[in-house]
C-alpha atoms as a printed R data frame, in Angstrom:
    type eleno elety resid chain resno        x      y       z
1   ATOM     1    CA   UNK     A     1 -173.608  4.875  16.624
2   ATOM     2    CA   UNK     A     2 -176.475  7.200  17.888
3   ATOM     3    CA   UNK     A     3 -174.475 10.028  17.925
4   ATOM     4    CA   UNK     A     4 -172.678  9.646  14.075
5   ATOM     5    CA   UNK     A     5 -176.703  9.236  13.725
6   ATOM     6    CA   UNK     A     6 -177.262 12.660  14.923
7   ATOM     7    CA   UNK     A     7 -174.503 14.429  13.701
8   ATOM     8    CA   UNK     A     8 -176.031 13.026   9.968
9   ATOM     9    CA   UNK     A     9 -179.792 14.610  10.974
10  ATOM    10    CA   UNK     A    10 -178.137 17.496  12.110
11  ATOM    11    CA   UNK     A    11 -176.063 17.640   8.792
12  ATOM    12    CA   UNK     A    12 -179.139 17.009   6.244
13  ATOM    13    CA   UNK     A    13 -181.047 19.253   8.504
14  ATOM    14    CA   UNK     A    14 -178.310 22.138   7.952
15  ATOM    15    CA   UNK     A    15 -178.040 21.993   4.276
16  ATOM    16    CA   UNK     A    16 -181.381 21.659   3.310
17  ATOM    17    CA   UNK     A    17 -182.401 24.653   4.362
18  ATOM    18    CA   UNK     A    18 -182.534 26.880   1.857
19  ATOM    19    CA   UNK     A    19 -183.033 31.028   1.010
20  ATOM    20    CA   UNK     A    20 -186.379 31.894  -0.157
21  ATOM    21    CA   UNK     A    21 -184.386 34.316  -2.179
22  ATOM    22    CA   UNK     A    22 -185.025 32.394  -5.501
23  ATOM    23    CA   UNK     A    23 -183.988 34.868  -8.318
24  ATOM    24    CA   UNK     A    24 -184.407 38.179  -6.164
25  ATOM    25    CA   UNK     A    25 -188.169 37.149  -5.518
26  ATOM    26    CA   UNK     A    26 -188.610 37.284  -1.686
27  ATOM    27    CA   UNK     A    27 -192.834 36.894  -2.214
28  ATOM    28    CA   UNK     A    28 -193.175 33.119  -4.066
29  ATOM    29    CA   UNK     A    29 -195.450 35.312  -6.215
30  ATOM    30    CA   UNK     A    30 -196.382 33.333  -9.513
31  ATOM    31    CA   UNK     A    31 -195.664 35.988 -12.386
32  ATOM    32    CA   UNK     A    32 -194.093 39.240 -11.937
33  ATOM    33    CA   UNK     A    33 -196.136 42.138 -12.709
34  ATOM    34    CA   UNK     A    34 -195.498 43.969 -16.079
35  ATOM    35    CA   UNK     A    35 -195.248 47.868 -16.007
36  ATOM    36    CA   UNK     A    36 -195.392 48.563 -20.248
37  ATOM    37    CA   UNK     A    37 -197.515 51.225 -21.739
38  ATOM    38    CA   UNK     A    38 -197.583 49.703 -24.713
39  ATOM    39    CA   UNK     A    39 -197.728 45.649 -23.893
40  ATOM    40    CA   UNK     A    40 -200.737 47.735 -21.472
41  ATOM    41    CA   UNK     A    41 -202.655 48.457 -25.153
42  ATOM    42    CA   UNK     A    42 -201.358 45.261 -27.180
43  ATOM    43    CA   UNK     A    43 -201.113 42.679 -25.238
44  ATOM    44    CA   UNK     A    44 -204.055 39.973 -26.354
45  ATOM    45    CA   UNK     A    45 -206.994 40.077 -24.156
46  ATOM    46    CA   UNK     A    46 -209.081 37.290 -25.016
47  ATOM    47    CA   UNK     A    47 -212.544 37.047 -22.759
48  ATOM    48    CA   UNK     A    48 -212.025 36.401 -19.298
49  ATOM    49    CA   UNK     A    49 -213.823 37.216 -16.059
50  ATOM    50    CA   UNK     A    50 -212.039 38.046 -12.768
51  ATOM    51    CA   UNK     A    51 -214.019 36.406 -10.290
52  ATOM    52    CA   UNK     A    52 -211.764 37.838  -7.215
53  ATOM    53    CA   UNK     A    53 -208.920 39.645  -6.094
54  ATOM    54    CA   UNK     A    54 -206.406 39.743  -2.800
55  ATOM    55    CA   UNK     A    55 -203.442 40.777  -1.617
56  ATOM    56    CA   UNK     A    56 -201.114 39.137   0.862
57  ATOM    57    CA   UNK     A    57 -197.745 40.823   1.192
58  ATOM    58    CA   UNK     A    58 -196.553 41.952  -1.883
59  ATOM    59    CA   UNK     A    59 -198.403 39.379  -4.144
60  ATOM    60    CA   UNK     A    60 -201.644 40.006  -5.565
61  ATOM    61    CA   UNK     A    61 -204.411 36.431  -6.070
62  ATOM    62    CA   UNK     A    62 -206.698 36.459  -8.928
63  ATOM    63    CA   UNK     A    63 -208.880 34.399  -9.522
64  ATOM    64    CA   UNK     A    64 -210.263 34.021 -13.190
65  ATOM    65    CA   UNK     A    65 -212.359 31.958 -15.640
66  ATOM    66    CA   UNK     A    66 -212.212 31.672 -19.564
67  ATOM    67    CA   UNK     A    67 -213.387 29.199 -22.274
68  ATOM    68    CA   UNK     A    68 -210.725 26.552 -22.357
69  ATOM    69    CA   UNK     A    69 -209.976 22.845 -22.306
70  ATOM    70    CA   UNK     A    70 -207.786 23.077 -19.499
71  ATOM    71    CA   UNK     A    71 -206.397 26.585 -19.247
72  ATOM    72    CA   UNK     A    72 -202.741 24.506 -19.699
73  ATOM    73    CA   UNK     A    73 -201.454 26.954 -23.087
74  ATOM    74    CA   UNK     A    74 -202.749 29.868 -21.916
75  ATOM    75    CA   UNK     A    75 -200.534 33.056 -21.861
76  ATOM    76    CA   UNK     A    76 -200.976 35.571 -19.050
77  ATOM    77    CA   UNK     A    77 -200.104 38.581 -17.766
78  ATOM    78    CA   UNK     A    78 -200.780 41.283 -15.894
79  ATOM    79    CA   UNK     A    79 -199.910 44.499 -17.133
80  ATOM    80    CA   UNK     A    80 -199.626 48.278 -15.549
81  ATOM    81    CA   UNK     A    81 -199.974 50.847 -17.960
82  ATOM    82    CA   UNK     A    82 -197.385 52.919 -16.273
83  ATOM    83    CA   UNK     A    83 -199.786 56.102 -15.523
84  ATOM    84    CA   UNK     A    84 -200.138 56.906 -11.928
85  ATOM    85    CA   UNK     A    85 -203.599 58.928 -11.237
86  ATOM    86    CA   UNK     A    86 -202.744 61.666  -8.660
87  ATOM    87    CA   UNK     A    87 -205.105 61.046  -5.989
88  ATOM    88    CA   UNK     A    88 -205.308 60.075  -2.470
89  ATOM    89    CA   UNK     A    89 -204.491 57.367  -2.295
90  ATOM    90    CA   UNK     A    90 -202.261 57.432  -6.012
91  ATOM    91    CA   UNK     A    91 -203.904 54.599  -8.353
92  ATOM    92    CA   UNK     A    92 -202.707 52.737 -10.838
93  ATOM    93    CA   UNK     A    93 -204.209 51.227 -13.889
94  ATOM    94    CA   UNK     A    94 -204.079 47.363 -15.022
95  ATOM    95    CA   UNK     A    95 -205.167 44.503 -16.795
96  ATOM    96    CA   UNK     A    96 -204.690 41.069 -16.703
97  ATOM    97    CA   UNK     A    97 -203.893 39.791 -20.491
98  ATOM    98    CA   UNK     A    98 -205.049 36.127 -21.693
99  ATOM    99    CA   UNK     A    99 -203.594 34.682 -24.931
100 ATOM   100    CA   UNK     A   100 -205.971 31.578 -25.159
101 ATOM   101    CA   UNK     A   101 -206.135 29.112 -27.954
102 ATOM   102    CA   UNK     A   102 -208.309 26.694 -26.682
103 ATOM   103    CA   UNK     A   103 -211.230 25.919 -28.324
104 ATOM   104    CA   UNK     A   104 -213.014 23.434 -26.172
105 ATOM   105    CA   UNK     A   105 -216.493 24.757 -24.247
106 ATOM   106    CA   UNK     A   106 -215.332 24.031 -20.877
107 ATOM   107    CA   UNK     A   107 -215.105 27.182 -18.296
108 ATOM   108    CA   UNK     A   108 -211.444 26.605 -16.682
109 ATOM   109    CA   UNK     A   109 -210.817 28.398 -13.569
110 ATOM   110    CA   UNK     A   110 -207.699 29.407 -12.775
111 ATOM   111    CA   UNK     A   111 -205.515 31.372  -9.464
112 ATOM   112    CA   UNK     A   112 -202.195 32.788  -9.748
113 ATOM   113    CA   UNK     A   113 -200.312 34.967  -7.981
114 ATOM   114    CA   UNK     A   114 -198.506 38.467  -9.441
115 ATOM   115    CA   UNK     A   115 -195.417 39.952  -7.664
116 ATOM   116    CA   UNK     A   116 -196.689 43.848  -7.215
117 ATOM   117    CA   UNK     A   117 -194.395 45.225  -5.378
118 ATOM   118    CA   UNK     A   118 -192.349 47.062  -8.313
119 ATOM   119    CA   UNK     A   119 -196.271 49.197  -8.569
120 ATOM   120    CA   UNK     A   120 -195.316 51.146  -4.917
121 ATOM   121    CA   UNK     A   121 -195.305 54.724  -5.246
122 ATOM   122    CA   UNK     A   122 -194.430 57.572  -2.557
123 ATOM   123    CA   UNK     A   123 -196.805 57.032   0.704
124 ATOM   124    CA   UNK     A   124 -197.565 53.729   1.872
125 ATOM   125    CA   UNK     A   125 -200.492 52.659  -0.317
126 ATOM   126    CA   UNK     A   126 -201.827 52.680  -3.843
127 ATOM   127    CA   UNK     A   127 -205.193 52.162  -5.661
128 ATOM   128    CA   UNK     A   128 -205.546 48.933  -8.049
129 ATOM   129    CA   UNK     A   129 -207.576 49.470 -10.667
130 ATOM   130    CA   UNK     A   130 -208.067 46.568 -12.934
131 ATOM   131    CA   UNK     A   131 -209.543 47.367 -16.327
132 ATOM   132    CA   UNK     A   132 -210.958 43.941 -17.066
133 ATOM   133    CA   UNK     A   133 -212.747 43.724 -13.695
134 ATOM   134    CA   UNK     A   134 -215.426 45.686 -11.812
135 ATOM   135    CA   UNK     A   135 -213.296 45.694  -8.479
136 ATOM   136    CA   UNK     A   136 -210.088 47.761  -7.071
137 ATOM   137    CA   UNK     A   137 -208.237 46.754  -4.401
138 ATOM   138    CA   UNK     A   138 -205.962 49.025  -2.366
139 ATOM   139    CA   UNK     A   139 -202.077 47.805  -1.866
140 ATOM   140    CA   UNK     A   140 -200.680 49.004   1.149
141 ATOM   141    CA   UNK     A   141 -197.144 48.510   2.269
């Protein structure tokens, strides 16, 4: 009995495991970033203010606030305008894009996570500059 026990742990144990590989996306990243010159001047950009930025691996946190009721129907993205400033290190412009229809007075605060690893250039490292924010944050890799 104990061992037709085990042998049923072992088996649940076996195939739940499962391959992060979800899709192709290795990093559990929230949204993938956007690389679209003109979505880059388009997209909406309602107010919003960044309140911080980090990266860990190949996914980059922001933190942001807007107007809201609950933040729930908002549409975001982050978007790379696909120009790459030749410098040391190469940088890259972006901007995070909020659709927001909310009309309550609440300030919602919000952190997701943005799959960045399609922004790599040649080297090992590249300059994030995000339009909509006072800060850059280097991506190395």
């Amino acid at each position: 009995m104990q061992k037709a026990l085990i042998l049923i742990l072992i088996g649940i144990a076996f195939f739940s495991c499962s391959n992060d590989d979800d899709n192709g996306n290795q990093n559990n990243c929230n949204f993938k970033t956007i690389i679209n010159k003109n979505q880059y001047e388009t997209a909406p950009s309602d107010p919003l203010g960044i309140n911080s930025l980090e990266i860990n691996d190949n996914c980059l946190k922001i933190n942001f606030s807007s107007g809201g009721c609950s933040g729930e129907t908002w549409e975001i993205k982050l978007i790379d305008s696909e120009d790459i400033v030749e410098s040391n290190p190469p940088q890259r412009n972006l901007r995070l894009s909020l659709k927001n229809g909310e009309d309550c007075l609440a300030i919602v605060t919000k952190e997701l996570t943005f799959d960045i690893s399609n922004l790599q250039v040649g080297g090992n490292r590249v300059q994030l500059n995000i339009t909509n924010s006072e800060e850059t944050i280097l991506y190395e890799y």
